[in-house]
RODRENRO-711236 format. One line per field, with one value per residue: residue in three letters; x, y, z of N, C-alpha, C, O in turn; residue number from 1. Coordinates in steps of 0.1 Angstrom, whole numbers, plus 5000, padded with zeros to 4 digits. Layout:
N
residuo <- ALA:...
n.xx <- X:...
n.yy <- Y:...
n.zz <- Z:...
ca.xx <- X:...
ca.yy <- Y:...
ca.zz <- Z:...
c.xx <- X:...
c.yy <- Y:...
c.zz <- Z:...
o.xx <- X:...
o.yy <- Y:...
o.zz <- Z:...
num <- NUM:...
END
This chain:
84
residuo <- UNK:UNK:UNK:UNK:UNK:UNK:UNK:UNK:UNK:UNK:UNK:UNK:UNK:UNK:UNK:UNK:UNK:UNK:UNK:UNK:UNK:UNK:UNK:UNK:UNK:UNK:UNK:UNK:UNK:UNK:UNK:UNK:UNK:UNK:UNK:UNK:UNK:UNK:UNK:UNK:UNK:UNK:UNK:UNK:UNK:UNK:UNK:UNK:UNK:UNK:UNK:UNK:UNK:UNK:UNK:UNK:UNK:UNK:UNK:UNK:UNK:UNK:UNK:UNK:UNK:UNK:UNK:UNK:UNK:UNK:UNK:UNK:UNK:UNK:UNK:UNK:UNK:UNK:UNK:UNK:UNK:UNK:UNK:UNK
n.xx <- 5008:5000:5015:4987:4965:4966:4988:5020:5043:5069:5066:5051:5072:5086:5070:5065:5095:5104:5081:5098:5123:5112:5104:5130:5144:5130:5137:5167:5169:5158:5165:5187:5192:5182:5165:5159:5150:5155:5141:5114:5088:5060:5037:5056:5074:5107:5132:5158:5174:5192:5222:5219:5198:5209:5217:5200:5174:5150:5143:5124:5102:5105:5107:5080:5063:5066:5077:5064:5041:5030:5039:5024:5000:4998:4999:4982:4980:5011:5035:5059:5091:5123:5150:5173
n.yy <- 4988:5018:5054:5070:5091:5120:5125:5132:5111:5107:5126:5103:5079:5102:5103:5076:5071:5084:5078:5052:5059:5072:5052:5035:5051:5048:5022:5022:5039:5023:4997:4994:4985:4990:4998:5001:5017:4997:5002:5012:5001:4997:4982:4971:4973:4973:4964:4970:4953:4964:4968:4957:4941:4923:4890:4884:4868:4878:4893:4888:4890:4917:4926:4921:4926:4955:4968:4964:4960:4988:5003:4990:5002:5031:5028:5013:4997:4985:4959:4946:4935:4920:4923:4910
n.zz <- 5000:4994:5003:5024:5004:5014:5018:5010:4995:5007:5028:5043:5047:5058:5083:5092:5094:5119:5138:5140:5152:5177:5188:5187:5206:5235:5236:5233:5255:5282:5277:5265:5236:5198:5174:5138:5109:5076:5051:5030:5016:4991:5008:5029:5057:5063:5092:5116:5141:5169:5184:5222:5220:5200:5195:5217:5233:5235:5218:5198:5207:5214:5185:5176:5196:5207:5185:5159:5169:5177:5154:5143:5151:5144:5116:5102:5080:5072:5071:5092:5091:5100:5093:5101
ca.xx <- 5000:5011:5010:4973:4962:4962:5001:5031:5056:5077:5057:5048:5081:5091:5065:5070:5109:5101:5081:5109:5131:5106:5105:5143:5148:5128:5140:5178:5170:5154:5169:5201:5192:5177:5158:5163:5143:5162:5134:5095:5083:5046:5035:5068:5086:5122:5136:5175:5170:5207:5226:5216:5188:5217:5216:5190:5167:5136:5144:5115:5092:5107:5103:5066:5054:5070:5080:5055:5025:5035:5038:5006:4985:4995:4998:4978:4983:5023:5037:5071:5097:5135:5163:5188
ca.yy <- 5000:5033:5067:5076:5101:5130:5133:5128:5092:5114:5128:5098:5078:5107:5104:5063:5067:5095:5066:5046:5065:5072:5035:5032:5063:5040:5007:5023:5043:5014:4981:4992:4984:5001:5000:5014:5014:4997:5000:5012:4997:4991:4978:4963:4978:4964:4971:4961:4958:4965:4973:4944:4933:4913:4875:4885:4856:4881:4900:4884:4904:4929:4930:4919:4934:4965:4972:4960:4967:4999:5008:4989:5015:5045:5023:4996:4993:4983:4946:4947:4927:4918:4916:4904
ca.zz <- 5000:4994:5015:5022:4997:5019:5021:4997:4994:5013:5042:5047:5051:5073:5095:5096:5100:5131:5148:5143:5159:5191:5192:5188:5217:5241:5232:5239:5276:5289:5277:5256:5224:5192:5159:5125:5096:5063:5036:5038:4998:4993:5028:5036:5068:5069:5101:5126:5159:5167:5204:5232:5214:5189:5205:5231:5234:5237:5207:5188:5216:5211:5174:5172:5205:5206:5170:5148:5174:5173:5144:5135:5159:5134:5104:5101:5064:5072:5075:5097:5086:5107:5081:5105
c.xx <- 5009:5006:4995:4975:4962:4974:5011:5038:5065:5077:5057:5054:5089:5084:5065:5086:5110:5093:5090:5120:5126:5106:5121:5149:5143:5137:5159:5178:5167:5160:5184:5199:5185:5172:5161:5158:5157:5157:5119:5096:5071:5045:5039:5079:5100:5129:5151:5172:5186:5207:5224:5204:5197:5217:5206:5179:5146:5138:5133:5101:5091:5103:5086:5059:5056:5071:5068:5048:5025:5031:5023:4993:4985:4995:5001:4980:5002:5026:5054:5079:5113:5142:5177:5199
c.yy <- 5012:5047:5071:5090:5116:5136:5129:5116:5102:5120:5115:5081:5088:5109:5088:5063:5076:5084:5059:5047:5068:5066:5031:5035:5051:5031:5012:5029:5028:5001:4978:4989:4989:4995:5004:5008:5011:5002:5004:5011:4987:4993:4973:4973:4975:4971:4959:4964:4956:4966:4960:4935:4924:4901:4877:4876:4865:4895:4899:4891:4913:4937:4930:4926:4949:4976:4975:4962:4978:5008:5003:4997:5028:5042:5011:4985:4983:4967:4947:4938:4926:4912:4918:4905
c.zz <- 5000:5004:5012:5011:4998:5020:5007:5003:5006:5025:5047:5054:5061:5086:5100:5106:5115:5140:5150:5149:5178:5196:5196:5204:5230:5243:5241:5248:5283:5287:5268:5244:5212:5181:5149:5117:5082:5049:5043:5018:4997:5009:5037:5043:5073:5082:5108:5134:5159:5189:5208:5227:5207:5200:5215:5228:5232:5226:5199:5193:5211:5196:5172:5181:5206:5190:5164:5155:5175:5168:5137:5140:5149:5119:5100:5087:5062:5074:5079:5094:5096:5094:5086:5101
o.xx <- 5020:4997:4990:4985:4959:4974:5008:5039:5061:5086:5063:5048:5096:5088:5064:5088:5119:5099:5093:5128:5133:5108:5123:5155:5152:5144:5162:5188:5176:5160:5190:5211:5180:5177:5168:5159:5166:5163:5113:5102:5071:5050:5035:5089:5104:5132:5153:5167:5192:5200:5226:5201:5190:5217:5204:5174:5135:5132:5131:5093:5082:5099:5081:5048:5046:5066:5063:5042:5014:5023:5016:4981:4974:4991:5010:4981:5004:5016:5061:5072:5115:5140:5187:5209
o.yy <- 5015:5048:5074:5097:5123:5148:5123:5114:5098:5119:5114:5074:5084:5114:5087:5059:5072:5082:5058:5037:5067:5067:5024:5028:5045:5033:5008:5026:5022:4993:4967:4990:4999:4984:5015:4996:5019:5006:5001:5018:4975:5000:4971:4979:4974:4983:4947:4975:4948:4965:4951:4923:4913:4902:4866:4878:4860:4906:4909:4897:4918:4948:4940:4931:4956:4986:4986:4971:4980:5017:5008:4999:5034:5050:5003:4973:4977:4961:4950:4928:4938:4901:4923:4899
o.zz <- 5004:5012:5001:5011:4989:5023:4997:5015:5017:5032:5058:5061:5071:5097:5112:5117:5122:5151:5162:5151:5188:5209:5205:5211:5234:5253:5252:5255:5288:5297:5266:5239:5217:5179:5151:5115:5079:5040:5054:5010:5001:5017:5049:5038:5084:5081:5106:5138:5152:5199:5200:5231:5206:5212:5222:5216:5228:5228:5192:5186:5205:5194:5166:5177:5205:5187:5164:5150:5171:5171:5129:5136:5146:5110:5097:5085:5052:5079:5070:5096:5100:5088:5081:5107
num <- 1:2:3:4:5:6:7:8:9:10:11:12:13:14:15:16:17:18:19:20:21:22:23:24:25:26:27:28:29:30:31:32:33:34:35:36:37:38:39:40:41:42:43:44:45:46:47:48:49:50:51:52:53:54:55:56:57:58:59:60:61:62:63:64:65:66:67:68:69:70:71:72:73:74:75:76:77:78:79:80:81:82:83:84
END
């Protein structure tokens, strides 16, 4: 899916990658580790969970509960993706 109609490709990636970053800011005060968007194409979110999250056993939480729920409350249209 592409940016709602209401904004431009470009708004609409920088208001994704700006969650992702809010998400990241979290993720590294509290638990040491961090996020970063690789790719937003069509409805595909590629994201690194990087820092202490790398080997952490509860990384997969972290990506699907944290991450991707997340980001699925402001944009539900998105499918999150971990390209390790």
């Amino acid at each position: 899916m592409t940016a709602p109609s209401q904004i431009s490709e470009e708004e609409y990636r920088a208001q994704v990658q700006a969650l992702i970053e809010k998400i990241s800011a979290y993720i590294e005060h509290f638990h040491g580790g961090s996020v970063e968007m690789v790719s937003l194409e069509g409805d595909v979110l590629k994201v690194r969970l990087g820092g202490a999250c790398l080997g952490c056993p509860l990384s997969p939480s972290t990506l699907h509960g944290w991450v991707e729920g997340t980001v699925r409350q402001f944009f539900p249209e998105l499918n999150v993706q971990d390209v390790a």
